[in-house]
C-alpha atoms as an extended CHARMM CRD file, in Angstrom:
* protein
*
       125  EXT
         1         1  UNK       CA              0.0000000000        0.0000000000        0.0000000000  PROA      1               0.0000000000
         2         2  UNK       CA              1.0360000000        3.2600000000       -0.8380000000  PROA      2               0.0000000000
         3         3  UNK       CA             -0.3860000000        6.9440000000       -0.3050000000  PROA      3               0.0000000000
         4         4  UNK       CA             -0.5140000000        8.8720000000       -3.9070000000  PROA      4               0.0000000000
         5         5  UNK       CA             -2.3350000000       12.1790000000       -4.9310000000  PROA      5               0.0000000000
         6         6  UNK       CA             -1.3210000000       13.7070000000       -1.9950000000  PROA      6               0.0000000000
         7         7  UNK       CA             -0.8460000000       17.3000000000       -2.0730000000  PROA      7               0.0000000000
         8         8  UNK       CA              0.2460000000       20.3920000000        0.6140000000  PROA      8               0.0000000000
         9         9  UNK       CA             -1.8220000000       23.5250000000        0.7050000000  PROA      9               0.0000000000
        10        10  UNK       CA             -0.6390000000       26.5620000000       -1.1280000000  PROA      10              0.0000000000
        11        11  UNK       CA             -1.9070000000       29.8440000000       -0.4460000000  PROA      11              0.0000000000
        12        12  UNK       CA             -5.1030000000       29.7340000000       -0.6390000000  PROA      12              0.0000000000
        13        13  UNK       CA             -5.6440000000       26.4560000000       -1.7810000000  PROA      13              0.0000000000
        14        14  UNK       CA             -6.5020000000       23.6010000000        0.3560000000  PROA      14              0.0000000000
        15        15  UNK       CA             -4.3460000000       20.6870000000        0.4440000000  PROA      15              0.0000000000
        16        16  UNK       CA             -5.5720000000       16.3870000000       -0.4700000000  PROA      16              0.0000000000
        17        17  UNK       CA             -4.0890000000       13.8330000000        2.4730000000  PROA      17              0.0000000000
        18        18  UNK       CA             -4.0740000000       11.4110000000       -0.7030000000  PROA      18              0.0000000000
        19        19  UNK       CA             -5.1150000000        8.2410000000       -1.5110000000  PROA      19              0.0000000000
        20        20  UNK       CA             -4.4930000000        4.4870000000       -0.0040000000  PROA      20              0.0000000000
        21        21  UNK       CA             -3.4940000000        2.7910000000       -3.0030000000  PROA      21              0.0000000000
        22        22  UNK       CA             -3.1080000000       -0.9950000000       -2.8480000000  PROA      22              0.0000000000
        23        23  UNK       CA             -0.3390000000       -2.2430000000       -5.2890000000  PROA      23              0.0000000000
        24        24  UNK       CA             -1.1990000000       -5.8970000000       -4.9370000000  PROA      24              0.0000000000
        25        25  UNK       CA             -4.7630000000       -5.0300000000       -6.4510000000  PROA      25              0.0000000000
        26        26  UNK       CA             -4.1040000000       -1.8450000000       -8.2010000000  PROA      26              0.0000000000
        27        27  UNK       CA             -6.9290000000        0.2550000000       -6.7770000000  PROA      27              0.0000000000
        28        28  UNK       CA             -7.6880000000        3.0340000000       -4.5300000000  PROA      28              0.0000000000
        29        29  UNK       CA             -8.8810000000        1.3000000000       -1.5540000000  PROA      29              0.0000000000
        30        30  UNK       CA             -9.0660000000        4.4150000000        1.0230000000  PROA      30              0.0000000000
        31        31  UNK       CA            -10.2430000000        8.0380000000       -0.3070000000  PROA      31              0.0000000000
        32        32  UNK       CA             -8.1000000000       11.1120000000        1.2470000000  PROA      32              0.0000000000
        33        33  UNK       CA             -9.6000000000       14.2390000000        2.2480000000  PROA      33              0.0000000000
        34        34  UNK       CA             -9.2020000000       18.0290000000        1.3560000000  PROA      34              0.0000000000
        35        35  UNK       CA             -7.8400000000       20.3440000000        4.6230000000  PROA      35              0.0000000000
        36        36  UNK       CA             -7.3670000000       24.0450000000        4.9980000000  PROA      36              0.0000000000
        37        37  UNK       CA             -4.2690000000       25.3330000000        5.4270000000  PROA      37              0.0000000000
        38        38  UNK       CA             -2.8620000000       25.2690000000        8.7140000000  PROA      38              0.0000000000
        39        39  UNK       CA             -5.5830000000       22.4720000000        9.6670000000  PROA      39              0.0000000000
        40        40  UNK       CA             -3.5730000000       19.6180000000       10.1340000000  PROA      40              0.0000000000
        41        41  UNK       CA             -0.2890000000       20.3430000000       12.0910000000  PROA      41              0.0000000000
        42        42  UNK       CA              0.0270000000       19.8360000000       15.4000000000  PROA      42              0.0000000000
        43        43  UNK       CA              3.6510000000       19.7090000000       16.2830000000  PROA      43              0.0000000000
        44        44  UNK       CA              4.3930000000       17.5430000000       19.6770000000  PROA      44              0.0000000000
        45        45  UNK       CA              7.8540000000       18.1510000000       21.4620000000  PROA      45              0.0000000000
        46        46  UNK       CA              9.9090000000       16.3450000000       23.9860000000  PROA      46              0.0000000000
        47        47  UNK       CA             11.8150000000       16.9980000000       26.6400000000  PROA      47              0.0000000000
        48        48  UNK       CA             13.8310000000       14.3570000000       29.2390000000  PROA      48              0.0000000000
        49        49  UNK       CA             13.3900000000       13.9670000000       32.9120000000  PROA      49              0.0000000000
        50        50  UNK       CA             15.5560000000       11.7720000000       35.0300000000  PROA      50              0.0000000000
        51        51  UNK       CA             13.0800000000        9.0510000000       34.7380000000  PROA      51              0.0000000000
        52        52  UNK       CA             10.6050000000        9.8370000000       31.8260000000  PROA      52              0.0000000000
        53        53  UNK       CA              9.6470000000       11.6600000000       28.3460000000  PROA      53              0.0000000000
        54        54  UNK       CA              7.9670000000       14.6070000000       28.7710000000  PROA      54              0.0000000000
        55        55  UNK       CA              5.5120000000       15.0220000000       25.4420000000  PROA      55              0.0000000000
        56        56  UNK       CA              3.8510000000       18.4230000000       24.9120000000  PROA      56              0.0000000000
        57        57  UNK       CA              1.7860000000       20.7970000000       22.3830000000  PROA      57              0.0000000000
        58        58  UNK       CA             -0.5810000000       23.4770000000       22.1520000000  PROA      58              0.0000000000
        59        59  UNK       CA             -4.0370000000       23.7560000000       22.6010000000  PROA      59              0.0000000000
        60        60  UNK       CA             -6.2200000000       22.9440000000       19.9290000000  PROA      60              0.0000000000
        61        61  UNK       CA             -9.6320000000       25.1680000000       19.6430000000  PROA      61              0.0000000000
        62        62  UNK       CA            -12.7210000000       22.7530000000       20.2480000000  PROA      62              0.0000000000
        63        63  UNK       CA            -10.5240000000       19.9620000000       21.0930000000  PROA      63              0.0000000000
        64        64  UNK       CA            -12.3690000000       17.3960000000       23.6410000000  PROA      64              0.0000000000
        65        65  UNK       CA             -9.3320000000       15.3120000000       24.5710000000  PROA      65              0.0000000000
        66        66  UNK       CA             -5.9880000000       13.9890000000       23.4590000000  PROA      66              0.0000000000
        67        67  UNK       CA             -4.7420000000       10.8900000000       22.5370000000  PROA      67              0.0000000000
        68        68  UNK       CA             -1.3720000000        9.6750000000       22.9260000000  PROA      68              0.0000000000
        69        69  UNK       CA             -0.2090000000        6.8200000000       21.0680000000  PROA      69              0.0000000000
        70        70  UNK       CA              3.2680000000        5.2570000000       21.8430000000  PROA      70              0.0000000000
        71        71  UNK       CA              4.8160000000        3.1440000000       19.2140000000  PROA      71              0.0000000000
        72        72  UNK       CA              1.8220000000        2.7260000000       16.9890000000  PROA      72              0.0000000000
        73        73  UNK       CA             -0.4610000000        2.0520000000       19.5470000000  PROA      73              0.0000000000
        74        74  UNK       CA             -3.1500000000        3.9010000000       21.7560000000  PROA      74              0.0000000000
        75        75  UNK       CA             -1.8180000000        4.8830000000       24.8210000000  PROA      75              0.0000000000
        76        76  UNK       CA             -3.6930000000        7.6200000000       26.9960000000  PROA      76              0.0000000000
        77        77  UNK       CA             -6.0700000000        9.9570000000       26.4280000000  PROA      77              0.0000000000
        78        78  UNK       CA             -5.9400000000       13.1980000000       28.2820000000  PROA      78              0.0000000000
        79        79  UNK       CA             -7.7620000000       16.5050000000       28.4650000000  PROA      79              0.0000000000
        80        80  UNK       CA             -3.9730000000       18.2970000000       29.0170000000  PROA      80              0.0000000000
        81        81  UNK       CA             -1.8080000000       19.4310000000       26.7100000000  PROA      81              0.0000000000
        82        82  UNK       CA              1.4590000000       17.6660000000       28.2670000000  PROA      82              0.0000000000
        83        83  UNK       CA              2.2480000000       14.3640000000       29.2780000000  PROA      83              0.0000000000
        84        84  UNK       CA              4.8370000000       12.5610000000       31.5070000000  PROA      84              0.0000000000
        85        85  UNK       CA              5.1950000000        8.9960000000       29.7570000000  PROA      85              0.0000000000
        86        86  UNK       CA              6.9920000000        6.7980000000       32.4360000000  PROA      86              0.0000000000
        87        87  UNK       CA              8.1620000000        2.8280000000       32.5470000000  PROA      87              0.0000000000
        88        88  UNK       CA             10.4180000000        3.5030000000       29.8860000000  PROA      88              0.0000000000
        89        89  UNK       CA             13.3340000000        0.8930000000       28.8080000000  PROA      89              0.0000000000
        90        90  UNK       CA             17.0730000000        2.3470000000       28.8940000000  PROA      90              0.0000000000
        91        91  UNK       CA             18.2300000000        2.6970000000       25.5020000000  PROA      91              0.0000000000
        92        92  UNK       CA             15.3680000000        2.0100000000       23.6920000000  PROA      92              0.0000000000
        93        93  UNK       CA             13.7000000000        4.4290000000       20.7050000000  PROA      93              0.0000000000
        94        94  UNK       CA             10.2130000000        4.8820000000       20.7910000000  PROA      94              0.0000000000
        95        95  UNK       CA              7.9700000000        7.0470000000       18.4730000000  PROA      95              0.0000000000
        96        96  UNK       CA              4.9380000000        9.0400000000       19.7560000000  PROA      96              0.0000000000
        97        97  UNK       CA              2.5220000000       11.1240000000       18.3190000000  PROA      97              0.0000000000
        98        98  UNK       CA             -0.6930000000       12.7090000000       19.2620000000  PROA      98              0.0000000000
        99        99  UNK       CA             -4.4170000000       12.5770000000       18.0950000000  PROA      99              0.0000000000
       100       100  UNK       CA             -6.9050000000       15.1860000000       18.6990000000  PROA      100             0.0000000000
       101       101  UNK       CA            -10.5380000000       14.4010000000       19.4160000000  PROA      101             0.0000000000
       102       102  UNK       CA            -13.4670000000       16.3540000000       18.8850000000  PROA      102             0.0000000000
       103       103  UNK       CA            -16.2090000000       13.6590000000       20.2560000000  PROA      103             0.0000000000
       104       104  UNK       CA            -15.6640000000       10.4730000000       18.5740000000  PROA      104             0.0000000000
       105       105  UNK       CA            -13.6650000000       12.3440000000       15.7840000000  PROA      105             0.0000000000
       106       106  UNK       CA            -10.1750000000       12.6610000000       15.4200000000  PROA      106             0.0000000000
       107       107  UNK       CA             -9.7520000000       16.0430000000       13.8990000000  PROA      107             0.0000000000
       108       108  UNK       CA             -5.4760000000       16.2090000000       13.3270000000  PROA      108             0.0000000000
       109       109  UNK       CA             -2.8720000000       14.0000000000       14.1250000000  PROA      109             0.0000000000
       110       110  UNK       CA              0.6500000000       15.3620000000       15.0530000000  PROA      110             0.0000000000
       111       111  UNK       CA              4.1590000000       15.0270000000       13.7070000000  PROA      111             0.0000000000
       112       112  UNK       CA              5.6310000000       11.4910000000       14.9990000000  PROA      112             0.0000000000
       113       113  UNK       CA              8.1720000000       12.1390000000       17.1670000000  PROA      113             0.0000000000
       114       114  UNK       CA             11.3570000000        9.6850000000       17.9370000000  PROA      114             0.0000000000
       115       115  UNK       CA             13.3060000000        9.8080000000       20.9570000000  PROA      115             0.0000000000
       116       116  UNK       CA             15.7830000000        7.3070000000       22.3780000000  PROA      116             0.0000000000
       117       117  UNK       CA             15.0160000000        7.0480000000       26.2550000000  PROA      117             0.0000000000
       118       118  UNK       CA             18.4880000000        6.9260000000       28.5030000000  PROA      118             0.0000000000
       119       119  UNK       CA             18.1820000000        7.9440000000       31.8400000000  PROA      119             0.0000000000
       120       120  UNK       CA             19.6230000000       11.4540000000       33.0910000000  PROA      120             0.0000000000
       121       121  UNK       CA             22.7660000000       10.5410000000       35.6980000000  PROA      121             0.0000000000
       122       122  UNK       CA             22.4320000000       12.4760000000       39.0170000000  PROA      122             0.0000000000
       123       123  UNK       CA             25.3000000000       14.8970000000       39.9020000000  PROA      123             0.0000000000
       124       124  UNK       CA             27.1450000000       13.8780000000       42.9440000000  PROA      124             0.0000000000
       125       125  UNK       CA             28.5850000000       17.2880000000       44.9620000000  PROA      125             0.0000000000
C-alpha cells in the first residue's frame, strides 16, 4: 500500500491527504480528504526527565481530549496538553505522536516524534 495524490496547501488552496493505493490489487482502496491550510499540524515536542519523556503541544480550539499513542499504539487519552510517559526501557527508541478528538472524531494528528530514552545521571557534589 502506498499513499498517492497527496498534495500540501498553497496559499489559498486547500491541500488532499491522498489516496491508499493498494499495489497488490491496483486500486484506490481508502479516499483522502481536502484540509485548509494550517488544519492539520500539530507539532508535539519532547523533553527528558531523570526518569521519563515529557511530550507536549498546544491547545487545539474545540478539542475534547488527546490521545497519545506510543509506538503505533493507543496509549492515553488526556484533556492536558502535556504528558509525563513513564516505565520507559534504557536505551530504547520509541515514536509518539498525538491525536486530537473532537467527540468520537479525530480532527489532526501530530508530527511522529522519535526519541531514544536513557536515563539522566544524578550529579554527585
Amino acid at each position: 500500500m502506498k499513499v498517492i495524490n497527496k498534495k500540501a496547501s498553497k496559499g489559498n488552496k486547500p491541500g488532499y491527504t491522498g489516496d491508499v493505493y493498494c499495489n497488490d490489487c491496483h486500486k484506490i482502496v481508502k479516499k483522502g480528504s481536502y484540509y485548509k491550510k494550517g488544519a492539520n499540524t500539530l507539532k508535539v515536542t519532547v523533553k527528558k526527565s531523570k526518569n521519563s519523556l515529557i511530550l507536549s503541544w498546544k491547545k487545539v480550539k474545540g478539542a475534547a481530549s488527546y490521545t497519545l499513542y506510543k509506538d503505533g499504539k493507543k496509549y492515553k487519552t488526556t484533556k492536558s496538553t502535556r504528558y509525563s510517559v513513564k516505565s520507559l526501557k534504557k536505551g530504547k527508541t520509541y515514536r509518539f505522536y498525538v491525536a486530537v478528538n473532537k467527540g468520537k472524531k479525530t480532527i489532526v494528528k501530530s508530527n511522529t516524534v522519535k526519541r531514544k530514552f536513557a536515563k539522566l545521571n544524578a550529579r554527585r557534589m
